[in-house]
N, C-alpha and C positions, 0 to 999 in steps of 0.2 A: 533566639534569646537576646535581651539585652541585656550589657555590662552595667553596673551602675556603681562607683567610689564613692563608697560612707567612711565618712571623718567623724563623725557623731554620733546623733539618738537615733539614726537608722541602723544601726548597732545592736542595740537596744532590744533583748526580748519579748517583752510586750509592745514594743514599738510596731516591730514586725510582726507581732502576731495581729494589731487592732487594724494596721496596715495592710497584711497583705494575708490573712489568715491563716499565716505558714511561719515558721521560724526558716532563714534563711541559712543556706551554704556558704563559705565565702574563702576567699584566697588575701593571703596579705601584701600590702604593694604601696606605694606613695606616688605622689603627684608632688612636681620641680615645680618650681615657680611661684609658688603661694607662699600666706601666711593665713595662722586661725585667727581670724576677730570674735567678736560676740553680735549676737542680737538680743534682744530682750521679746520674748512670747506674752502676746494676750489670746492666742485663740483656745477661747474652752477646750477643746478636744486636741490640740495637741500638748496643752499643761497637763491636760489629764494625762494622756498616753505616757508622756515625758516623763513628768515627773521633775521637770524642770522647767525653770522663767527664764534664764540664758541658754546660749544653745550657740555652740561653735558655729560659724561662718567660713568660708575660703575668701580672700582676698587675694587678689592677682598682684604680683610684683614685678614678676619677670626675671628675680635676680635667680641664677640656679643656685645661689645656697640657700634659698626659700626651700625647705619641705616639707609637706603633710602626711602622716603615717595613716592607713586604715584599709579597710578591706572592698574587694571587691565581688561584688554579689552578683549571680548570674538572675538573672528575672524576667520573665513575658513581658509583653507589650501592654495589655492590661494592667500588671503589678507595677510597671513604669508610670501609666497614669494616675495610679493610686498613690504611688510617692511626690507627683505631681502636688495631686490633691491636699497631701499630708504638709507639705512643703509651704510657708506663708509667704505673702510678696516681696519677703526684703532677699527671697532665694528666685536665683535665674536657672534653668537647668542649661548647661553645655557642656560638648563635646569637647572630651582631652586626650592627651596621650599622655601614659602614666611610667613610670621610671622602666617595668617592665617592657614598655614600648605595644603594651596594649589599648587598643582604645576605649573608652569609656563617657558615660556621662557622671559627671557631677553637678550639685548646685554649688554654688559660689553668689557672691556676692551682688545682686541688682544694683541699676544704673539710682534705684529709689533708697537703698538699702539703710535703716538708721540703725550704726554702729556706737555701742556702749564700750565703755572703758573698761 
């Protein structure tokens, strides 16, 4: 199984249901380091899913009074590539360690990423 940290619409019950045809389990945990930014969403099918046009981002800081609260979902390697999929190019997927000192993957912010105010 893989770990994966959602800070946002992966959260989201119908997110997870159009995503990964399961509502998921999840543990609560944060991730040091970061802060939330915005993206702004055009792709048809994840406004649909959404239900939103912004959509939390992780930005890396490095400072540890940087924190993001959210959950941790266990998921296949198949449902990993599905959040791949769901995930638009301004999201990078990478490996962290999370306050629990678990590790996981999150999306965070790409090196392309266009950040809204």
């Amino acid at each position: 199984m893989e770990a994966l940290f959602s800070y946002g619409t992966l959260q989201q019950s119908q997110v997870q249901l159009d995503t990964f045809g399961r509502l998921l389990d999840g543990e609560a945990d944060s991730l040091i380091g970061y802060r939330l930014g915005q993206v702004r969403i055009s792709d048809p099918a994840v406004l649909k899913s959404s239900n939103k046009e912004y959509h939390p981002i992780l930005i890396h800081t490095a400072n540890p009074d940087d924190e993001v609260t959210g959950t941790v979902f266990l998921i296949t390697q198949q449902e990993l590539m599905r959040a791949d999929s769901y995930e638009v190019d301004d999201y990078a997927r990478q490996e962290a360690t999370l306050r629990s000192g678990k590790t996981c993957w999150i999306y965070a912010a790409s090196n392309s990423a266009i950040l809204v105010d």
